[in-house]
Structures are given as structure tokens and as C-alpha cells.
C-alpha positions in Angstrom: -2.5 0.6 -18.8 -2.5 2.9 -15.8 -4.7 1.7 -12.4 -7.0 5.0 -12.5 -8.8 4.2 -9.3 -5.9 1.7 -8.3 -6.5 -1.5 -6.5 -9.9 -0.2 -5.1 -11.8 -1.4 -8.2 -12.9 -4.0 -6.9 -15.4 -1.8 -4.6 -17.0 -0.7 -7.9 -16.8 -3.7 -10.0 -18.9 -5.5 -7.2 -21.6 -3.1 -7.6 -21.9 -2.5 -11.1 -20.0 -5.3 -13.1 -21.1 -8.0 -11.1 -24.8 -7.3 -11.5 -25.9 -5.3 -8.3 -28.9 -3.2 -8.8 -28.1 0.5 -9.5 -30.9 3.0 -9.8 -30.7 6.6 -10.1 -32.3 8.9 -7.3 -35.1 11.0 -8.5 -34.0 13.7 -6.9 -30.1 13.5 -8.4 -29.4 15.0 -11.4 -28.2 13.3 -14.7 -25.0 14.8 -14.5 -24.3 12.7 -11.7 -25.7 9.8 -12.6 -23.7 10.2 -16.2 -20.2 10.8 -14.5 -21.0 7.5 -12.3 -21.6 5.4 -15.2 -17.7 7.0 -16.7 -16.2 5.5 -13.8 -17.8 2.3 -14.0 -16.5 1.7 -17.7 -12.9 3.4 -16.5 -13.4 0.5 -13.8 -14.2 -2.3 -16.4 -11.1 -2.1 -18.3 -9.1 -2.4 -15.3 -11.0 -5.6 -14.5 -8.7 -7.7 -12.1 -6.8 -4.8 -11.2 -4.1 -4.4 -8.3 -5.8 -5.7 -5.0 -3.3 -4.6 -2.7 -3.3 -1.7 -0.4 -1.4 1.2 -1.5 0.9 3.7 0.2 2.0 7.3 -1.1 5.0 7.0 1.7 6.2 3.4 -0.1 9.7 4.8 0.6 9.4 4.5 4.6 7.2 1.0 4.2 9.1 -1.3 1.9 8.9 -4.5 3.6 4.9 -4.7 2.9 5.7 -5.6 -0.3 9.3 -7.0 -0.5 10.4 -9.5 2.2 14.4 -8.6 1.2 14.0 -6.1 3.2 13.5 -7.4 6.5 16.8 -6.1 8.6 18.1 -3.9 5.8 18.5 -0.9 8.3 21.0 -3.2 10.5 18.3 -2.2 13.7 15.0 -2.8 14.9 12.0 -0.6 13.7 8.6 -0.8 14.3 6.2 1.6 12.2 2.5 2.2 12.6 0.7 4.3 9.2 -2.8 5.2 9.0 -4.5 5.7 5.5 -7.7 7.1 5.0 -8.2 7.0 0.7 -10.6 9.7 -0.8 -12.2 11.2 2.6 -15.5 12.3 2.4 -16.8 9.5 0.3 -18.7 7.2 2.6 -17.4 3.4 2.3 -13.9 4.8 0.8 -10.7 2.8 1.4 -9.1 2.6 5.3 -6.1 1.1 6.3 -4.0 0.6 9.3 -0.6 -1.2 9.6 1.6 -2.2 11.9 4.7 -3.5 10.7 8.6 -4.4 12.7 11.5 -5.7 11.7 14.6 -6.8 13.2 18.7 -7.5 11.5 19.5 -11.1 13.3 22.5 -13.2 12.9 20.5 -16.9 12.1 22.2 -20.5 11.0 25.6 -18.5 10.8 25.0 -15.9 8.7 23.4 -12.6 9.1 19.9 -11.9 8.1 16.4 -10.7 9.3 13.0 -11.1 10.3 10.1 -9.2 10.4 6.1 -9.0 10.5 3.3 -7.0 9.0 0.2 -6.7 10.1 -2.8 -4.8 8.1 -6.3 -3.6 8.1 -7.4 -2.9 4.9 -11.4 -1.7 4.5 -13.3 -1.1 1.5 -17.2 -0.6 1.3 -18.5 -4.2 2.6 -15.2 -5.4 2.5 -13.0 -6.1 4.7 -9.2 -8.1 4.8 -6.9 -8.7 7.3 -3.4 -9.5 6.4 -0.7 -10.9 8.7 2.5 -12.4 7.2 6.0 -12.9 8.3 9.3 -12.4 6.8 12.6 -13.6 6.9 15.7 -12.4 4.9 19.2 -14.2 4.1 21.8 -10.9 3.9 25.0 -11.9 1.6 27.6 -8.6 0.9 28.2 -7.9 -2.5 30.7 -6.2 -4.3 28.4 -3.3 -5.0 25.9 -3.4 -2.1 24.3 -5.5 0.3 21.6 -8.3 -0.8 18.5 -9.6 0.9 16.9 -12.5 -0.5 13.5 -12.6 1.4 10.5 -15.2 1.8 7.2 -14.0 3.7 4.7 -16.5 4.6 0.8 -15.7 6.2 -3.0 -15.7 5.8 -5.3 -13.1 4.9 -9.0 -13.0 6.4 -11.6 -11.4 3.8 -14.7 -10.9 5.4 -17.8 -9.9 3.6 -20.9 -7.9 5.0 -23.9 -8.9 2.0 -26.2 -6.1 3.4 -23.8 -3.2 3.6 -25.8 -0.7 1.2 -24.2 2.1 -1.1 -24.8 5.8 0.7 -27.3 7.6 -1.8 -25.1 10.6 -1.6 -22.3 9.0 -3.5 -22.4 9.6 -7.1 -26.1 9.8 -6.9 -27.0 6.3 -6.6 -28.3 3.9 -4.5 -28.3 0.1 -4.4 -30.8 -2.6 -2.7 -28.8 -4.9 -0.8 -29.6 -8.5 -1.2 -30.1 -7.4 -5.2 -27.1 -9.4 -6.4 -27.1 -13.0 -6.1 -23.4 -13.1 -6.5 -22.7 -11.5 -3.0 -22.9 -13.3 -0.2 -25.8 -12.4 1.7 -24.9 -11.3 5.6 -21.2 -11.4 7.0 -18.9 -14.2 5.6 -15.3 -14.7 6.1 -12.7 -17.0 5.1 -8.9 -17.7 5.6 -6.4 -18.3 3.1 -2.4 -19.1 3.3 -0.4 -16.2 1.1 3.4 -16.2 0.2 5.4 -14.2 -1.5 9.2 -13.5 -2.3 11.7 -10.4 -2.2 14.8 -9.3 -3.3 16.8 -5.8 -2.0 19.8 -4.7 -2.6 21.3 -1.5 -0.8 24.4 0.6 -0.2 24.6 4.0 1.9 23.8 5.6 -1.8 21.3 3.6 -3.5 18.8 1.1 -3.5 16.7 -1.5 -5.6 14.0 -4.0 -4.9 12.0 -6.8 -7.2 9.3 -8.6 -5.3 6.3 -10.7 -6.3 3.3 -10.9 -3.6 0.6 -13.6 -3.7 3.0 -15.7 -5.5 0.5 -18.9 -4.7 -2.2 -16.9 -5.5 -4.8 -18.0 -2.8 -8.4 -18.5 -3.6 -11.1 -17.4 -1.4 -14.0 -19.4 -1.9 -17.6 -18.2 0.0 -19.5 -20.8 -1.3 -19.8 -23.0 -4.6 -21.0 -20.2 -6.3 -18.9 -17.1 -4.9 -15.2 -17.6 -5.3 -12.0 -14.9 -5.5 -8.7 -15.2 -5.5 -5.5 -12.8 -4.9 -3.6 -12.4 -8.3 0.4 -12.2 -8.3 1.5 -8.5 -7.8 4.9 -7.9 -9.4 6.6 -4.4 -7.7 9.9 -2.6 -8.7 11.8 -0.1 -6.6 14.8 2.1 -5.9 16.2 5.3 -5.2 19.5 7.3 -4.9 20.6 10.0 -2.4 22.3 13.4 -4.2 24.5 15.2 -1.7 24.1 19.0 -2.6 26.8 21.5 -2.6 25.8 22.5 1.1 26.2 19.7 3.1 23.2 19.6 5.5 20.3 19.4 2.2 20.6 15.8 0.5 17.6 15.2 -2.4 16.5 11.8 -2.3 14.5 10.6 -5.9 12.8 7.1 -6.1 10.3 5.2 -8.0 7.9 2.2 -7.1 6.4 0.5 -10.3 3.8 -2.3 -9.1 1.8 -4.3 -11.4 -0.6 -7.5 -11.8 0.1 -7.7 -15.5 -3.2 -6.5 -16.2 -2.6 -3.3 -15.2 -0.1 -1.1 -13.5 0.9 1.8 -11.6 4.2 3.9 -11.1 4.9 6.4 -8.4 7.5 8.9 -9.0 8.9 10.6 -5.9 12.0 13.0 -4.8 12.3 14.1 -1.1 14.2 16.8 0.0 16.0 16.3 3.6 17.6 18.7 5.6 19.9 17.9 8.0 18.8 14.1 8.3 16.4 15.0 10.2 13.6 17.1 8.1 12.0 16.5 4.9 9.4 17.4 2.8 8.9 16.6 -0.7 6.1 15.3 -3.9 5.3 12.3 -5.6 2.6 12.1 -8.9 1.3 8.5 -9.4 0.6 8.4 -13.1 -2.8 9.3 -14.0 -3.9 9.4 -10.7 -2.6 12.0 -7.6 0.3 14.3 -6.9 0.9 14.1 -3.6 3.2 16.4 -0.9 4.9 14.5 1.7 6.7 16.0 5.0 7.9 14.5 8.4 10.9 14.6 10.7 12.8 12.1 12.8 13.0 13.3 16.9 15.4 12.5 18.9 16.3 8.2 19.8 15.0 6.9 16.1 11.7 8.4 16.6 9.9 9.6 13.4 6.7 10.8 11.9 5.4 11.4 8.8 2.3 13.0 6.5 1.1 13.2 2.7 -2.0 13.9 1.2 -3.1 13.2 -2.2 -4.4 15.7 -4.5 -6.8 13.4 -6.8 -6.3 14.1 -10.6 -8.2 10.5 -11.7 -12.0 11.0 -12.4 -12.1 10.6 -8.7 -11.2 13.9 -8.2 -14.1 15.4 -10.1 -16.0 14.7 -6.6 -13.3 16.9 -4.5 -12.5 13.6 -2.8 -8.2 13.7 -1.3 -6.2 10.8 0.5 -4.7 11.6 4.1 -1.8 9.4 4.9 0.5 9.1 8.7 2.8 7.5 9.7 4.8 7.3 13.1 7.9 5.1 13.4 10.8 4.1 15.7 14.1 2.7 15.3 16.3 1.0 17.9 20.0 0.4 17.1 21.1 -2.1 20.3 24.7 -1.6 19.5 24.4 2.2 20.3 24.6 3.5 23.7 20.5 4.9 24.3 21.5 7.6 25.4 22.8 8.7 21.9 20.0 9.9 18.8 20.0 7.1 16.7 20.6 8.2 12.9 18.8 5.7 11.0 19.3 5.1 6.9 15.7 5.7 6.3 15.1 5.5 2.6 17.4 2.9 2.3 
């Protein structure tokens, strides 16, 4: 079943399914209070839903997910991306990443390393992921294969007495109402690993990776406990050189999935030049999205999408900004020279 509200159900399910008091505002009408409650049961069936963040430019970011990637570009890049999930919705989804990752030549064989670190904020929620990544590289006769291991911690810090903003949906919540959130802030630390696979030539690529492959629990007290499920993701894409030789249309996909539920992102970018491109993804049953950007001179790119909501979400007028700005280093390469980086792949 598709992720509606994707892995942000968790925001909802904490103050509806786990017990917290909801009360309508006298001064709200029904309507409101009505198309609450049809998110809440949307919500329910997609219990234990994806927990991870998620990124409309998945394309520029693979090594969040998928450790093979680490050194795929044959450079080093660094990339900082901004998201800020259904603006104008007090307590909505934030998150800030800083990622880099480097091709080495380790033990006698070449391979990569790399390290992500992420902000991700959701109502009285908070996590704070850092991991690092290391890829073996081994040539194939039909591409180039990382086989990639990440190993880190994520911090989830709680804030009890955060309280819903009445203007959302309506509603309004008493904190301290629900015994089964911690009451003030809480935090704890647990160790996270995961695995990676990428395989890549100047025309294609693929990628299978599982995250949370231990999954870690989190456990507040005896009586509050989580716990990170495994998320399973699937990716690739293929570059079409048109008739005219500066335009090149670049389709991919990224399917990710907890077994309960999942989520597939359909995307084609059109480049021109290798330098500009703009282009659309639709993530089923849940946005259509426009993407542009451009890479500088010297490895230096940037990059936008928003998201059009089509979910239930978007009954409330509520869109997804997304940025990105990144910069790749080839050392081989005299500096002085623009660095032409392989980008999607």
C-alpha cells in the first residue's frame, strides 16, 4: 500500500493512535474537525510506516540510503540539502543534511568512504543521524560495483510538552494528556547499520540497499520503547542521448519500503548541455514535483523542487520546498579546469 503521508506518520499516530487527547475547538467548524479524523484512519493503516527522511532530489543524494555508493563519482563531493515538508503547517517535517564522500584506494583495491550527517524534525520530535560509509569497488563486465557497509548512531530526542497549534486541522491537544509520551525532553542513543549495493556505467545505474538492518531500539523508559524498522530501497536510471547532442533526458525510479508499506518515485530530468536541468517526478499517491538546478563552474552545483501535495495533505494547501547546493572536487584534474562531474550516476 502506498505511504500517503509517507514516513511522517508517526507525528500523527503519536497524537491520535496512541491515546493523546484531541478535542475539537469550539470555534472550528466540523468540516475540519471531520477531514482531521480521515487522516488519522489514512494514518492507521499505515501503522509502522517508513521512518526515514525523504528526498524529492533522491537522484543527487544516493548515499543516504545506499552505502555502495560511497566514491561512485571517482572524486570528492560534499552536498548540503535543506527540506522543509508541507510549509505553513506549524510542527511540519525539517531536515538538513550534510553529506561527503570520497573514491580512495584502501587494503589494495580501490574503494570509498563517506559520511552523512542529518537533522530530521517532526512536531516534538527530533533525530539526529550520523553514520559512516565505506565501499569495496570491483569492475565488472557490465559496470562498476560497490558493495557498501555504513555504521552510526542516531539521537531521538523527545520534547513531552510540545503542544499541537490549534490552527492545525482544527484541534488542539493538552500536553501531558498521554501517558505513553515521555513527559519533558528525553533523548537516547542507539548504534544503526545498514548495507548497499551500486552498480554503475557512464549509461546506467542500479542500487539495492537495506537501512536499519539491526533494527535499533530506542527505549525512554520501561514503559516507552521504539525501535527503527528495516527500510528496503531500489534504484536506477538511464541517460537517452537525443538527436541534438547538447539535450540528454535522464529517467529514474527510487522504490523504498518497510514491508508494511511503500512508496515509489518516478522521475525524468531533462539536461542541457551538462550543465542545466529541469525536470518532474510524481511519488505515487502523494506529490508531483518540478525539479531544476545547474552546475557552475569547478563542480559547483545547486538545485530546487517543490512538491505539489495531491495526498489528503493537500486539501490544506500545504507544498514541500526542497535545496540543495553541492561541490565536487576531482584531484587528478588541473583546478583550474570546470570539473564535469557524472551526477546522476
Amino acid at each position: 500500500m502506498p505511504e500517503e503521508v509517507c514516513y511522517k506518520q508517526q507525528f500523527f499516530i503519536s497524537l491520535a493512535m496512541n491515546g493523546t487527547t484531541v478535542k475539537p475547538h469550539p470555534s472550528r467548524s466540523m468540516k475540519k474537525i471531520i477531514s482531521f479524523l480521515f487522516l488519522v484512519f489514512i494514518v492507521k493503516l499505515a501503522a509502522f510506516g517508513q521512518q526515514d527522511p525523504q528526498y524529492t532530489n533522491n537522484m543527487f543524494y544516493k548515499l543516504g540510503v545506499n552505502p555502495g555508493y560511497a566514491g561512485a563519482e571517482g572524486a570528492i563531493n560534499g552536498l548540503i540539502l535543506n527540506r522543509y515538508q508541507w510549509v505553513g503547517f506549524e510542527g511540519a517535517p525539517k531536515t538538513l543534511v550534510f553529506s561527503v564522500d570520497a573514491a580512495i584506494n584502501a587494503f589494495g583495491s580501490p574503494g570509498g568512504i563517506g559520511l552523512n550527517v542529518v537533522s530530521d524534525e517532526l512536531g516534538f520530535e527530533k533525530n539526529t543521524f550520523v553514520n559512516i560509509n565505506y565501499a569495496y569497488k570491483t569492475p565488472l563486465s557490465f559496470g562498476n560495483l560497490g558493495i557498501g557497509v555504513s555504521l552510526g548512531m542516531l539521537n531521538k530526542s523527545i520534547n513531552g510538552e510540545w503542544e499541537v497549534p490549534e490552527d492545525n486541522f482544527g484541534i488542539y491537544t493538552q500536553p501531558g494528556s498521554d501517558p505513553g509520551i515521555p513527559q519533558g525532553e528525553v533523548s537516547q542513543v542507539a548504534i544503526d547499520a545498514g548495507l548497499g549495493l551500486y552498480l554503475s556505467t557512464n549509461q546506467y545505474y542500479l542500487g539495492a540497499s537495506v537501512t536499519h538492518i539491526n533494527q535499533p531500539e530506542i527505549k525512554f523508559d520501561e514503559s516507552v520503547t521504539s525501535f527503527l524498522a528495516r527500510h528496503y530501497y531500489f534504484s536506477g536510471g538511464y541517460n537517452i542521448k537525443l538527436p541534438d547532442p547538447l539535450f540528454e533526458v535522464r529517467p529514474s525510479f527510487f522504490l523504498k519500503s518497510d514491508i508494511a508499506s511503500w512508496q515509489l518515485d518516478l522521475n525524468v530530468n531533462v539536461v542541457f548541455d551538462d550543465r542545466f536541468w529541469g525536470g518532474i517526478s510524481y511519488r505515487v499517491q502523494d506529490a508531483v514535483a518540478l525539479l531544476m538546478g545547474m552546475e557552475m563552474i569547478n563542480g559547483l552545483r545547486v538545485g530546487y523542487s517543490f512538491d505539489l501535495v495531491t495526498s489528503a495533505m493537500g486539501a490544506y494547501g500545504y507544498g514541500s520546498h526542497e535545496v540543495f547546493i553541492s561541490y565536487s572536487v576531482d584531484l587528478d584534474k588541473n583546478r583550474n579546469q570546470k570539473y564535469k562531474s557524472i551526477r546522476f550516476l
